[in-house]
Backbone of each chain as ProteinMPNN parsed JSONL, in Angstrom:
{"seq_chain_A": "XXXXXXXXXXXXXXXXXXXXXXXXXXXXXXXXXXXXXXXXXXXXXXXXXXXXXXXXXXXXXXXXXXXXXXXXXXXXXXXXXXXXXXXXXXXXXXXXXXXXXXXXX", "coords_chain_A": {"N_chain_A": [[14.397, 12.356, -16.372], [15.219, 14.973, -13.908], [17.238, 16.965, -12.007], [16.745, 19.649, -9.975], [18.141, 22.352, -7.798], [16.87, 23.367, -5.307], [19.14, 25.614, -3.845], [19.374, 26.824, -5.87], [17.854, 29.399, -6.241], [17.865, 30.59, -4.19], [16.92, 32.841, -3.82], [15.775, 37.064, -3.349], [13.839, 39.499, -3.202], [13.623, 43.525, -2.576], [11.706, 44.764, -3.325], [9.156, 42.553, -4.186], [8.258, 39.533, -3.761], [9.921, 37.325, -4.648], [10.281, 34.955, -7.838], [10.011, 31.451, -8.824], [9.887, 29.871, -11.545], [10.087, 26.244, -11.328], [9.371, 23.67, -12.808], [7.321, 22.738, -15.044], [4.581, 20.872, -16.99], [2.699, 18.282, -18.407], [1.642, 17.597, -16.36], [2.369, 18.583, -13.929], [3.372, 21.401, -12.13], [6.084, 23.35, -10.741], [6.673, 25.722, -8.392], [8.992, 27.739, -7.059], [9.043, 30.321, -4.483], [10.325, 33.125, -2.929], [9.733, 35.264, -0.095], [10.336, 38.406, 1.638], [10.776, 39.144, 4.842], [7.61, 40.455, 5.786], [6.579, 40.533, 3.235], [3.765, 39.86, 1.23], [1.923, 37.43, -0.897], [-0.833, 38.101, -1.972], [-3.918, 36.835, -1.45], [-5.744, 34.6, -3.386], [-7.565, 32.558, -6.366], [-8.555, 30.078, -8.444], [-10.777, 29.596, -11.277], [-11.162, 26.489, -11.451], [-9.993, 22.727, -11.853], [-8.557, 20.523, -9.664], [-5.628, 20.481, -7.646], [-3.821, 22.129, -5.123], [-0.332, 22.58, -3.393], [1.449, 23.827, -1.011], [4.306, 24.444, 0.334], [6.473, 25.042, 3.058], [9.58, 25.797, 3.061], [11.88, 27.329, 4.359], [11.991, 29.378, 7.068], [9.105, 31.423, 8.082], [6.051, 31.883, 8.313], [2.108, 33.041, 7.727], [-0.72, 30.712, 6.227], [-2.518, 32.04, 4.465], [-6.59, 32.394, 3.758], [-9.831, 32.36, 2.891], [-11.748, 35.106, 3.847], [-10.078, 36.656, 5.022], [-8.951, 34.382, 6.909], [-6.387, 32.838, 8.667], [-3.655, 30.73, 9.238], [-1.238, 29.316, 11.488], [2.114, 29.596, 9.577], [4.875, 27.451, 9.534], [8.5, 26.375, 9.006], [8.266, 22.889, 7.329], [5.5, 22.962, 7.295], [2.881, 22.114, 5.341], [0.736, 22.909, 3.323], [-2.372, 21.957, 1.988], [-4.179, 22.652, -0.991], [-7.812, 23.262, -2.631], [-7.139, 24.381, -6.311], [-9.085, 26.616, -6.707], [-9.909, 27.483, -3.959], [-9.662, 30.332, -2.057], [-6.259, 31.083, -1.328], [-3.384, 32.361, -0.166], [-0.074, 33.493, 0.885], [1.254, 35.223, 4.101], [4.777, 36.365, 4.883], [6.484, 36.619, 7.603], [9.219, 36.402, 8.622], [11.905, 36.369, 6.361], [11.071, 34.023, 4.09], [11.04, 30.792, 2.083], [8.707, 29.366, 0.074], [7.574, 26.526, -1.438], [5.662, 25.847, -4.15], [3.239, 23.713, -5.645], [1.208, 22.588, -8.369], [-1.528, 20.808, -9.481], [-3.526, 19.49, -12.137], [-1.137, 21.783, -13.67], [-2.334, 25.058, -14.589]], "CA_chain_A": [[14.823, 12.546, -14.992], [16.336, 15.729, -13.859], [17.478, 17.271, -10.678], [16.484, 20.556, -9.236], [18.305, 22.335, -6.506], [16.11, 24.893, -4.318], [20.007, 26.793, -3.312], [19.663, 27.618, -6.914], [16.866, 29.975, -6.422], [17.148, 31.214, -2.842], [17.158, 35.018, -3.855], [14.696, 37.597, -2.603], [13.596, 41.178, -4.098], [13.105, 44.126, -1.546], [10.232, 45.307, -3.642], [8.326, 42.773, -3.689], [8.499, 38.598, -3.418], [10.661, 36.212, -5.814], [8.972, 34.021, -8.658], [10.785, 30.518, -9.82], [9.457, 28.296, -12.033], [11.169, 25.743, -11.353], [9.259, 22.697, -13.815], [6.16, 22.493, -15.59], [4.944, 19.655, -17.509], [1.704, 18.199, -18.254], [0.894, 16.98, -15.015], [2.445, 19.842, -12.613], [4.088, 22.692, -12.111], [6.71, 23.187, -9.717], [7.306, 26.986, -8.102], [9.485, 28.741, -5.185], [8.582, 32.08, -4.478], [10.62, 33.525, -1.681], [9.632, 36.382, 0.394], [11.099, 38.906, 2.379], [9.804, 39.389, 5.626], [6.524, 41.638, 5.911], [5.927, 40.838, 2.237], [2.841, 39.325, 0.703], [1.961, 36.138, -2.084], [-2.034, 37.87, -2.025], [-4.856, 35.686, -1.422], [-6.207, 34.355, -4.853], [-8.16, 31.778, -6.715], [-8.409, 30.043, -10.073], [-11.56, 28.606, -11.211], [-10.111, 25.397, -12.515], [-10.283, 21.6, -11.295], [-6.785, 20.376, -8.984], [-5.013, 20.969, -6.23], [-1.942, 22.496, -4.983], [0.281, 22.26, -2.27], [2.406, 25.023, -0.839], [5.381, 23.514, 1.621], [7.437, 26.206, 3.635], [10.9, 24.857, 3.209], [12.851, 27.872, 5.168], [11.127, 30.517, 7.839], [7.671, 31.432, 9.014], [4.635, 32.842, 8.291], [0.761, 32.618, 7.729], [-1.294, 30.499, 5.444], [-4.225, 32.931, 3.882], [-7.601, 31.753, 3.497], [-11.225, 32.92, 2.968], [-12.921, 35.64, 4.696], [-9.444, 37.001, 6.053], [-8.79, 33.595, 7.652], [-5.116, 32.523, 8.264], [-3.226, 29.778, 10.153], [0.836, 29.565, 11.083], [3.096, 28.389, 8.426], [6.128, 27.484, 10.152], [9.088, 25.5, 8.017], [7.682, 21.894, 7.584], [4.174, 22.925, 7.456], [2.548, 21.78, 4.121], [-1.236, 23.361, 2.975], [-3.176, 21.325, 0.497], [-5.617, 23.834, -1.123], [-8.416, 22.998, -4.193], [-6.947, 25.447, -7.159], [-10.64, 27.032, -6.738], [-9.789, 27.577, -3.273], [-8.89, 31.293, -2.063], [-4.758, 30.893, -0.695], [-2.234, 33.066, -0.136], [0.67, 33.709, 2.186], [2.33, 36.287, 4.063], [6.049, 36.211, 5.349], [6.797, 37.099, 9.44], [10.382, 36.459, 8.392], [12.116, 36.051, 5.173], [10.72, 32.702, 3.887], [10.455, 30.523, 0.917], [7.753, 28.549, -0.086], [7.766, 25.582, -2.752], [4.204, 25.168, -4.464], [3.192, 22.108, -6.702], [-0.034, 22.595, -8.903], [-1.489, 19.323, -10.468], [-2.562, 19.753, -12.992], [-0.919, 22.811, -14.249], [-3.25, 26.016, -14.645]], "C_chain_A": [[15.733, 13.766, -14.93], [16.387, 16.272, -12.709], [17.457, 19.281, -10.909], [17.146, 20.729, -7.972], [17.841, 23.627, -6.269], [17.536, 25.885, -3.865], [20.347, 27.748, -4.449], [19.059, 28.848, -7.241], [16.841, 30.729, -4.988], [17.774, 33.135, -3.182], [15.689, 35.707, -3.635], [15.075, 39.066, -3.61], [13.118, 41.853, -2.955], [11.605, 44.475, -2.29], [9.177, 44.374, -3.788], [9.0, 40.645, -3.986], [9.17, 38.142, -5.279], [9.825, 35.238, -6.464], [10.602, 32.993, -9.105], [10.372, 29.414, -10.612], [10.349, 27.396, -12.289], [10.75, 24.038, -12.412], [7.761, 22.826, -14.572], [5.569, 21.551, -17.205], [3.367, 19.387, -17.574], [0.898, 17.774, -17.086], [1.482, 17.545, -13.858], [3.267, 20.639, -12.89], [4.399, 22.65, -10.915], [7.242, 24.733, -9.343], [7.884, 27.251, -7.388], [9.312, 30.126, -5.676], [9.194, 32.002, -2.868], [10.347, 35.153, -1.322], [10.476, 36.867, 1.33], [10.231, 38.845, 3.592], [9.013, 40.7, 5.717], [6.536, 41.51, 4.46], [4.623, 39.497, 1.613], [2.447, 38.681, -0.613], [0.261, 36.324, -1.665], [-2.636, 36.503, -2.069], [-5.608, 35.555, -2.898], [-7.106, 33.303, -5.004], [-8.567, 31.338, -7.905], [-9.831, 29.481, -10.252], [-11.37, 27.141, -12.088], [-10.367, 24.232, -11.248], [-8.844, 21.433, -10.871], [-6.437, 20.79, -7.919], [-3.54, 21.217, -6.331], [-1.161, 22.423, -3.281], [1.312, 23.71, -2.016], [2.789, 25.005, 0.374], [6.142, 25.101, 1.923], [8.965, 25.475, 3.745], [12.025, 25.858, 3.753], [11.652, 29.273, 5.655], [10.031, 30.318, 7.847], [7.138, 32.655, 8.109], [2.812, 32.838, 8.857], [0.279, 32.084, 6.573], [-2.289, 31.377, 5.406], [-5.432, 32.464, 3.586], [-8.483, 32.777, 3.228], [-11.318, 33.953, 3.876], [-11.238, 36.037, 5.804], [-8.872, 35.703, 7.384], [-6.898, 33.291, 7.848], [-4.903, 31.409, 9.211], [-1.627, 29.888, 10.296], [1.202, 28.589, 10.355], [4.763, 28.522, 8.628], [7.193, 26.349, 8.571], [8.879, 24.202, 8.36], [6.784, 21.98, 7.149], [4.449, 22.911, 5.604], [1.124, 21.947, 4.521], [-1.028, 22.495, 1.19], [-4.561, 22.498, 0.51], [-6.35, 23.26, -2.593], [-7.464, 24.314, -4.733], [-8.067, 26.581, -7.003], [-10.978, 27.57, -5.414], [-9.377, 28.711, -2.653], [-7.28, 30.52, -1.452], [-3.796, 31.681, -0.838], [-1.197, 32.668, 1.364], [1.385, 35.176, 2.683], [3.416, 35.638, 4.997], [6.068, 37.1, 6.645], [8.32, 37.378, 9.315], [11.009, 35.901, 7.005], [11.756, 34.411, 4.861], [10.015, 31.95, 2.561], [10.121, 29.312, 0.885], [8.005, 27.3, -1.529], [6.251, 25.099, -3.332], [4.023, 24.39, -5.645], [1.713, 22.036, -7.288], [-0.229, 21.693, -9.971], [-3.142, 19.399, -10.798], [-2.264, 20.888, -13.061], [-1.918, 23.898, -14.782], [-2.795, 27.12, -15.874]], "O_chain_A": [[16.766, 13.83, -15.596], [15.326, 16.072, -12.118], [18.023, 19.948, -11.776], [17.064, 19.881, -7.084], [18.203, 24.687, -6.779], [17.199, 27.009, -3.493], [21.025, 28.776, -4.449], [19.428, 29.472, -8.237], [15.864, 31.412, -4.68], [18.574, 34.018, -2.872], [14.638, 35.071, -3.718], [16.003, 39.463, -4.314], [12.335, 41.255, -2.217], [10.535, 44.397, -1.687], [8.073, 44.891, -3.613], [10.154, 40.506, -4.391], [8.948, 38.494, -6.437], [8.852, 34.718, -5.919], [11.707, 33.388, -9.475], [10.516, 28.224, -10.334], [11.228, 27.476, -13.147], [11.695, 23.311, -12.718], [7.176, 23.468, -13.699], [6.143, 21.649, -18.289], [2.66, 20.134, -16.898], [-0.326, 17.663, -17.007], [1.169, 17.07, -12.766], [3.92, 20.589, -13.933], [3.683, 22.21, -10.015], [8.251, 25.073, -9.961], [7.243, 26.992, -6.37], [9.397, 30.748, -6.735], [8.841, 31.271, -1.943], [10.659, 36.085, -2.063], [11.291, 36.135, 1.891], [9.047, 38.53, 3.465], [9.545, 41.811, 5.728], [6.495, 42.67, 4.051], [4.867, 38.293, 1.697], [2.636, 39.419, -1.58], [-0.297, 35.346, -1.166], [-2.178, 35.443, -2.497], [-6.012, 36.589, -3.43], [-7.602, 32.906, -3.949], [-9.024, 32.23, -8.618], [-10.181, 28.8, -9.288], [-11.487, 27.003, -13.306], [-10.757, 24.498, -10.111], [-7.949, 22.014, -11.485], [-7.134, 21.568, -7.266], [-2.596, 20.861, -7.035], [-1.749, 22.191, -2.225], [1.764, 24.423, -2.913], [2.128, 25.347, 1.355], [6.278, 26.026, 1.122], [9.242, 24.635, 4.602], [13.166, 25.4, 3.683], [10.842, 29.89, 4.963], [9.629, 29.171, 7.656], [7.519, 33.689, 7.559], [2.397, 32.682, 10.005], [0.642, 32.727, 5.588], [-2.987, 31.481, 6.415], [-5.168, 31.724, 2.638], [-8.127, 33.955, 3.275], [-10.855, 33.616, 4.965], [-11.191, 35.787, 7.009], [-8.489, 36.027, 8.508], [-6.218, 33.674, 6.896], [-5.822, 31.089, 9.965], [-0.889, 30.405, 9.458], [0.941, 27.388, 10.302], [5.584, 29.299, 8.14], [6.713, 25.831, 7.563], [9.154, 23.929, 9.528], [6.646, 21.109, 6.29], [5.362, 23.303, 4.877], [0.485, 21.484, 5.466], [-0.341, 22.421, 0.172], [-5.382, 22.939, 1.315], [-5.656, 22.879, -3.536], [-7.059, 25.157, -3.934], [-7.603, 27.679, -7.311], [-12.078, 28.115, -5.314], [-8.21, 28.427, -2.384], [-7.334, 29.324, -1.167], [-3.275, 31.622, -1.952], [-1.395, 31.977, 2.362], [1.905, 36.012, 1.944], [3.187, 34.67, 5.722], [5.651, 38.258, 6.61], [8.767, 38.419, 9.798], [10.483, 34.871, 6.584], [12.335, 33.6, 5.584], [8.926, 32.241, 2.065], [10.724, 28.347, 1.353], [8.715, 27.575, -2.496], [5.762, 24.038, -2.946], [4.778, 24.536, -6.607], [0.946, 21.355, -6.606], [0.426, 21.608, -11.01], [-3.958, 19.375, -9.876], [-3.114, 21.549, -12.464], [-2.489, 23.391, -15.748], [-3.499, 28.101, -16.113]]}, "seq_chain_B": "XXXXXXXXXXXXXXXXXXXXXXXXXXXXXXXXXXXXXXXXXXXXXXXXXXXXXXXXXXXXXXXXXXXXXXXXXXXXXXXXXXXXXXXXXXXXXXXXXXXXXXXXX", "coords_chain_B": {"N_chain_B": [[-9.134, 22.727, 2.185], [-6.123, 22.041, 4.113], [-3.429, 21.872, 6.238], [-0.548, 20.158, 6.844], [1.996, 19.232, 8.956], [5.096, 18.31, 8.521], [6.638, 17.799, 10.38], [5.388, 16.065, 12.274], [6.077, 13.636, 11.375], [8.091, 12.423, 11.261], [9.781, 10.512, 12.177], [11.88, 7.42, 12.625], [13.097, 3.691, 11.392], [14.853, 1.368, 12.169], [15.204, -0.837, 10.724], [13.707, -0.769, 7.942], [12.762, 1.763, 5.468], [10.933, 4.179, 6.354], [6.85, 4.776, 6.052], [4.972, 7.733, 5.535], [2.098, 7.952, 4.668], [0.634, 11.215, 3.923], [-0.922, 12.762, 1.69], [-3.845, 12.129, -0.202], [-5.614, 12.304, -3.037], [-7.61, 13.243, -5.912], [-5.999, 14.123, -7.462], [-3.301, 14.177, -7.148], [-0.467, 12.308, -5.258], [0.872, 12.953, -1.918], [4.067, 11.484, -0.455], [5.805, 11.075, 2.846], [9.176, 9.336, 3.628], [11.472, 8.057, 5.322], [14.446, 7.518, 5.97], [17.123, 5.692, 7.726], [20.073, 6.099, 8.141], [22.328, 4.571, 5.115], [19.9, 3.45, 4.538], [18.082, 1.907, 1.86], [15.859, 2.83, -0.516], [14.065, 1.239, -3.222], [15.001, 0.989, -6.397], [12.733, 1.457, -8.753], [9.961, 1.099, -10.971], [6.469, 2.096, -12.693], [4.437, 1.098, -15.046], [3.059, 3.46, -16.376], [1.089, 6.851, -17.113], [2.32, 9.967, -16.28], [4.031, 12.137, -13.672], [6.797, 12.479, -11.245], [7.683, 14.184, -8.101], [10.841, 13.928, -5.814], [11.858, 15.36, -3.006], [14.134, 16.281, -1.141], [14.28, 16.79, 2.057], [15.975, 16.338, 4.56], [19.169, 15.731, 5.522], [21.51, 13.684, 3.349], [22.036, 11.462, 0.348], [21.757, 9.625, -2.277], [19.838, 9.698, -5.573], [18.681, 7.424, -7.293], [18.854, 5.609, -10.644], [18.199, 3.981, -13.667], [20.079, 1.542, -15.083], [22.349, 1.628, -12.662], [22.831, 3.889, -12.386], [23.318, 7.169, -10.599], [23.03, 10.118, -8.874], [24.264, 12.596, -6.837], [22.16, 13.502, -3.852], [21.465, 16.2, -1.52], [20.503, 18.026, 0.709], [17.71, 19.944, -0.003], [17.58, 19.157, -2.747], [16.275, 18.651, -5.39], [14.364, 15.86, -7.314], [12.646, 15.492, -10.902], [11.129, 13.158, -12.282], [9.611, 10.449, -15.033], [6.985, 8.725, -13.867], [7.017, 6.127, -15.132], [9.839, 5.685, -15.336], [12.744, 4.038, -14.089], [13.747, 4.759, -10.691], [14.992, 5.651, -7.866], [16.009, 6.129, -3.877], [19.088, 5.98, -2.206], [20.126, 6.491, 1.042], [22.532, 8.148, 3.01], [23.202, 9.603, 5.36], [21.009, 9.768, 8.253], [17.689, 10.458, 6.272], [15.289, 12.483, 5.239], [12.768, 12.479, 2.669], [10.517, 13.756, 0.478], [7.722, 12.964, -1.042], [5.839, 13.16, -4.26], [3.431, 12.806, -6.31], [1.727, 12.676, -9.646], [-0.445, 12.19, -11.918], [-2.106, 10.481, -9.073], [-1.211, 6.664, -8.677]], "CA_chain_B": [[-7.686, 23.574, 2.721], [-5.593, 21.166, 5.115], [-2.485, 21.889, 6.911], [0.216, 18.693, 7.321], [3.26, 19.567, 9.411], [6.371, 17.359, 8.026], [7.506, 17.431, 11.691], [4.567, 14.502, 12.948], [6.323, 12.229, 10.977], [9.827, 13.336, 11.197], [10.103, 8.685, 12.738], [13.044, 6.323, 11.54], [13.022, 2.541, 11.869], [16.306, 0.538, 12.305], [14.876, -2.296, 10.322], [13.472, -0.563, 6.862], [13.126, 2.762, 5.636], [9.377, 4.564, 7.227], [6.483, 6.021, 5.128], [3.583, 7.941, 5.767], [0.726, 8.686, 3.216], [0.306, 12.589, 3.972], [-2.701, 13.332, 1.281], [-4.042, 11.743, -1.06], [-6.722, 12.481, -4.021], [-7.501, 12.383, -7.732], [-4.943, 14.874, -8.274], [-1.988, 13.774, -6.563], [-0.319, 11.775, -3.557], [1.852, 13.085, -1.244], [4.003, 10.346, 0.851], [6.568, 11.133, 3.135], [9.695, 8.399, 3.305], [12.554, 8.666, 6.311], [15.599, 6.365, 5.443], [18.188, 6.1, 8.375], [21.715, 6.103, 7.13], [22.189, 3.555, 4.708], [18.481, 2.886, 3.71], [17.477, 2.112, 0.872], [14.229, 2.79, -1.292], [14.948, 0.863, -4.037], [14.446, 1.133, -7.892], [11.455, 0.381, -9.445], [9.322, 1.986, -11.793], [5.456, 1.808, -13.176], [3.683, 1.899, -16.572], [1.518, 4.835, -15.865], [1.163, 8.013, -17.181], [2.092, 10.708, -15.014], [5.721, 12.467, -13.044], [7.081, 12.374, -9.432], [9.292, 14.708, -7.75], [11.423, 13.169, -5.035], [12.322, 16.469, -2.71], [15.718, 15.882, -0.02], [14.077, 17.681, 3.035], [16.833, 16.36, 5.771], [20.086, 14.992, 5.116], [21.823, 13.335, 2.13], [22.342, 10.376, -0.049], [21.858, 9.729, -3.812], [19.111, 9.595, -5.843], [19.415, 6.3, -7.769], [17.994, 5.393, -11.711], [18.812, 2.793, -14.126], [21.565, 1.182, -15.128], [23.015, 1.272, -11.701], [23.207, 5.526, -12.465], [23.19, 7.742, -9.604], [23.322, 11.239, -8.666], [24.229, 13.382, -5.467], [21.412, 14.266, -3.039], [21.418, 16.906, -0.541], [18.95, 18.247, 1.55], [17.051, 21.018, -1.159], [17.718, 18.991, -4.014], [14.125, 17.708, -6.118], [14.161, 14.759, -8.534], [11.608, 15.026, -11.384], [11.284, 11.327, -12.568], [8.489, 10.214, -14.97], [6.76, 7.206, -13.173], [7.928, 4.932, -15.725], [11.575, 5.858, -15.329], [13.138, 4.044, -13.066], [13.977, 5.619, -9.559], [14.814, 5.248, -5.971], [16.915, 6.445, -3.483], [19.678, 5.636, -0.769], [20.449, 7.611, 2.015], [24.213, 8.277, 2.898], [23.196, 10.276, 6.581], [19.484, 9.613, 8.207], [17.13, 11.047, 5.436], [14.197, 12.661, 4.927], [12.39, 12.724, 0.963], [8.579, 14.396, 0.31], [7.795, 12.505, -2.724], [4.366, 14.321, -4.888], [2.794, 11.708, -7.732], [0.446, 13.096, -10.116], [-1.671, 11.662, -10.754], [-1.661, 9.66, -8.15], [-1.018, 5.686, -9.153]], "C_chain_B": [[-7.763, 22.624, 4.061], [-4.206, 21.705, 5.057], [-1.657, 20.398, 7.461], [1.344, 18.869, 7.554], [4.25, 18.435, 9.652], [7.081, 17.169, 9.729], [6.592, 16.31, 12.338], [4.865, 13.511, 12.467], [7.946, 12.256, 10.651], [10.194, 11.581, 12.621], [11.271, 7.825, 11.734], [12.158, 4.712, 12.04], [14.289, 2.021, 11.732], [15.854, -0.521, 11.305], [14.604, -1.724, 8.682], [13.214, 1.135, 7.11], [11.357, 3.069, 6.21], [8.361, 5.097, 6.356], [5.154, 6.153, 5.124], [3.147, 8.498, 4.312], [0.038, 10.15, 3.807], [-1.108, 13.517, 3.116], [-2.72, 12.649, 0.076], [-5.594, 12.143, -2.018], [-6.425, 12.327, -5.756], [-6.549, 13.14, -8.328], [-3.891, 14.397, -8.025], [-1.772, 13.421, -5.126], [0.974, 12.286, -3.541], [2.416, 11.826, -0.084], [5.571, 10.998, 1.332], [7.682, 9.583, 3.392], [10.948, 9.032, 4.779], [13.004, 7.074, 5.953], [16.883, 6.392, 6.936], [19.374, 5.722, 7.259], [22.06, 4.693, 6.618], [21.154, 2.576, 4.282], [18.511, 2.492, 2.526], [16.135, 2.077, -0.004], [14.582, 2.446, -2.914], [14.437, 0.984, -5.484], [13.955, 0.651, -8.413], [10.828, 1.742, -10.377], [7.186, 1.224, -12.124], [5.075, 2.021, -14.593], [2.613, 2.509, -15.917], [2.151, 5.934, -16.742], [1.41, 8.851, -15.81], [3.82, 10.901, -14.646], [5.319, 12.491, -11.604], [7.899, 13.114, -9.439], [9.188, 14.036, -6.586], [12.105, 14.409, -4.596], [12.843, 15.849, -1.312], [14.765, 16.742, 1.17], [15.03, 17.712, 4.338], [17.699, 15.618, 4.939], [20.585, 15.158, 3.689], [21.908, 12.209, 1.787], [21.854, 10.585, -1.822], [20.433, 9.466, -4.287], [19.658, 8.474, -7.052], [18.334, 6.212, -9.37], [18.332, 4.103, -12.87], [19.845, 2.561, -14.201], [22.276, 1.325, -14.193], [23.298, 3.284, -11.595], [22.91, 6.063, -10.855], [24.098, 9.123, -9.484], [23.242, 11.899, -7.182], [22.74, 13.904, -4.989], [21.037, 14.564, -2.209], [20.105, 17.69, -0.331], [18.653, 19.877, 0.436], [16.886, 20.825, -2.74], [15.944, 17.995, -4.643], [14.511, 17.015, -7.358], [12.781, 15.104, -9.257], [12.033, 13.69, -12.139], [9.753, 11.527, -13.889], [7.998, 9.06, -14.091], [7.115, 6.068, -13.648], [9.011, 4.717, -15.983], [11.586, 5.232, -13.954], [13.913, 5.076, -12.095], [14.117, 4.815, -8.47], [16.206, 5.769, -5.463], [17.977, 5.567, -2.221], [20.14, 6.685, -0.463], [22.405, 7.477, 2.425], [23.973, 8.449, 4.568], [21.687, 10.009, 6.553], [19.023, 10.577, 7.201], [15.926, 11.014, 5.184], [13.241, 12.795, 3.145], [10.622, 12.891, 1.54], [8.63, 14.118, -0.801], [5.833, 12.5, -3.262], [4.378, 13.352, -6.232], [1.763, 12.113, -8.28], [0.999, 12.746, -11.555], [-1.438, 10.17, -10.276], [-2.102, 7.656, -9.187], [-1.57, 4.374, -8.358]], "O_chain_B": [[-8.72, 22.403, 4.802], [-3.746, 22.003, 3.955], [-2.123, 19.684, 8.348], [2.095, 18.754, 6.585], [4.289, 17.751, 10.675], [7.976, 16.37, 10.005], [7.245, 15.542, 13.044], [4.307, 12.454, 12.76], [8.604, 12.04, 9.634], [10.748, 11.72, 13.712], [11.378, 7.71, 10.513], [11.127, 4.56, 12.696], [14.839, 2.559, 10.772], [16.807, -1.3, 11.277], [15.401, -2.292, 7.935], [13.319, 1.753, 8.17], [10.643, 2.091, 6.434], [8.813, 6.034, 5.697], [4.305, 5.298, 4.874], [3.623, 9.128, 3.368], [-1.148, 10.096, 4.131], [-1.884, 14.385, 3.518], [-1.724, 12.567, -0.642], [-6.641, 12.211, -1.374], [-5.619, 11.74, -6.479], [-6.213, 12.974, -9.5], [-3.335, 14.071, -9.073], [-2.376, 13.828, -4.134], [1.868, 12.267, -4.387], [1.731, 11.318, 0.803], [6.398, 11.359, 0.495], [7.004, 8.555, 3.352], [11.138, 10.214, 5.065], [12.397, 6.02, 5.763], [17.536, 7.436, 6.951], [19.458, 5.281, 6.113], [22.111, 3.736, 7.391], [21.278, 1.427, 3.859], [19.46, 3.083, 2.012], [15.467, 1.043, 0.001], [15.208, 3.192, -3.667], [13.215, 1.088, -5.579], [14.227, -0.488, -8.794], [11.161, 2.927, -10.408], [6.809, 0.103, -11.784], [5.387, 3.034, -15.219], [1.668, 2.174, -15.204], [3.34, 6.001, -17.056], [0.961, 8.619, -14.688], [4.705, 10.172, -15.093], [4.249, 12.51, -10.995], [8.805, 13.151, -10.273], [8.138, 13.579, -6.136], [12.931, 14.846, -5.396], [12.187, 15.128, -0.56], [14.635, 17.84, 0.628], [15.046, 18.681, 5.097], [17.349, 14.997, 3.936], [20.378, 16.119, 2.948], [21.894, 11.451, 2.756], [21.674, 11.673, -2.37], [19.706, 8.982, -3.42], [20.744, 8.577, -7.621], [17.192, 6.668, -9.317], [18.912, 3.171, -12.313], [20.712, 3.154, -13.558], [23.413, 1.165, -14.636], [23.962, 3.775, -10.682], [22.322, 5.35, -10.042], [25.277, 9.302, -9.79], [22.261, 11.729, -6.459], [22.158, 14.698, -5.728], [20.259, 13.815, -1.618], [19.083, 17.869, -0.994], [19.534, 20.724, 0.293], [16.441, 21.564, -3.619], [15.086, 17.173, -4.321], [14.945, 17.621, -8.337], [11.769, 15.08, -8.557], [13.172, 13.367, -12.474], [8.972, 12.473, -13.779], [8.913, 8.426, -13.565], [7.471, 5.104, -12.97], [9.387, 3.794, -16.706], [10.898, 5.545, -12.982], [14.568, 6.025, -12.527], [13.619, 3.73, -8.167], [17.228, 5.876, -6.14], [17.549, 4.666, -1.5], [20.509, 7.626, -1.166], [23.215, 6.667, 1.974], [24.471, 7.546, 5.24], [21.03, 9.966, 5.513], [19.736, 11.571, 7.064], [15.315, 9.977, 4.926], [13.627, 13.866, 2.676], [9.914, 12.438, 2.439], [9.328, 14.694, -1.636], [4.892, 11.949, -2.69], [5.326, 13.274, -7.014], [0.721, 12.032, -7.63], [2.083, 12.863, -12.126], [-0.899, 9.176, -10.763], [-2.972, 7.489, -10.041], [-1.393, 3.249, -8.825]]}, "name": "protein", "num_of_chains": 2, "seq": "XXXXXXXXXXXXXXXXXXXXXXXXXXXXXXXXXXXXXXXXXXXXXXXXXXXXXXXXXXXXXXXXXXXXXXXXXXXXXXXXXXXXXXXXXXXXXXXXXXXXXXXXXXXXXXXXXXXXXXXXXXXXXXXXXXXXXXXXXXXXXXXXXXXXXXXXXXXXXXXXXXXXXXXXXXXXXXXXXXXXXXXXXXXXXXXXXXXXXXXXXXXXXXXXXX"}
């Protein structure tokens, strides 16, 4: 059992978005990545079995999808994506994300 | 790819604490949990393989584990647990927790 606190990690890079691994373990991985606003967490895709989750836990943006697709990702909003799945995000205003990949990639 | 905005279930109950099942599959369940002040979700554990985080999204109160142990938790703070460690929380101020099980149990 151990405790994680997200105020431990809220830092940002002008050049280009923040990486934290914040657990990883055989059965997930736990990241924040905070962006600045107007910066970009490309759209990607693993080919691998699992899913991930990627919660907005401060500010706004867009979820990324396929084919140029997006949706708003306000704070609250939670995307479930397959791993296999394109996903990215971009930031409208500085905003960091918390993503949870099970299993681990 | 699904979108689940933590604010449609952002409900208390006066009577016990509230809890929606947000997504579920073979990788992992997400359940949300709202405690008003003085809830409690109480300590238990499973034999299973497999970890949980337990993430503060509103409020505070403690995150609770055996032996009667207990640690501070404020809104940004994330419990990893395994599933067979005991766990559970009480709330101090109404409280929100996003609690992620993989694989799901």
């Amino acid at each position: 059992m151990k405790k994680i606190s997200l105020n431990d990690s809220n830092q940002y890079d002008d050049k280009t978005f923040k990486r934290f691994l914040l657990h990883d373990s055989a059965y997930f991985r736990v990241l924040n990545f905070n962006l600045k606003a107007g910066q970009l967490f490309p759209v990607h895709s693993h080919s691998a079995e699992g899913q991930l989750t990627i919660q907005v836990v401060a500010g706004q943006g867009e979820f990324l999808g396929a084919d140029d697709s997006s949706m708003p990702a306000d704070t609250g909003d939670v995307l479930v994506s397959d791993i296999s799945e394109p996903h990215g995000v971009r930031a409208t205003t500085d905003m960091r994300i918390l993503v949870t990949i099970a299993p681990p990639i």
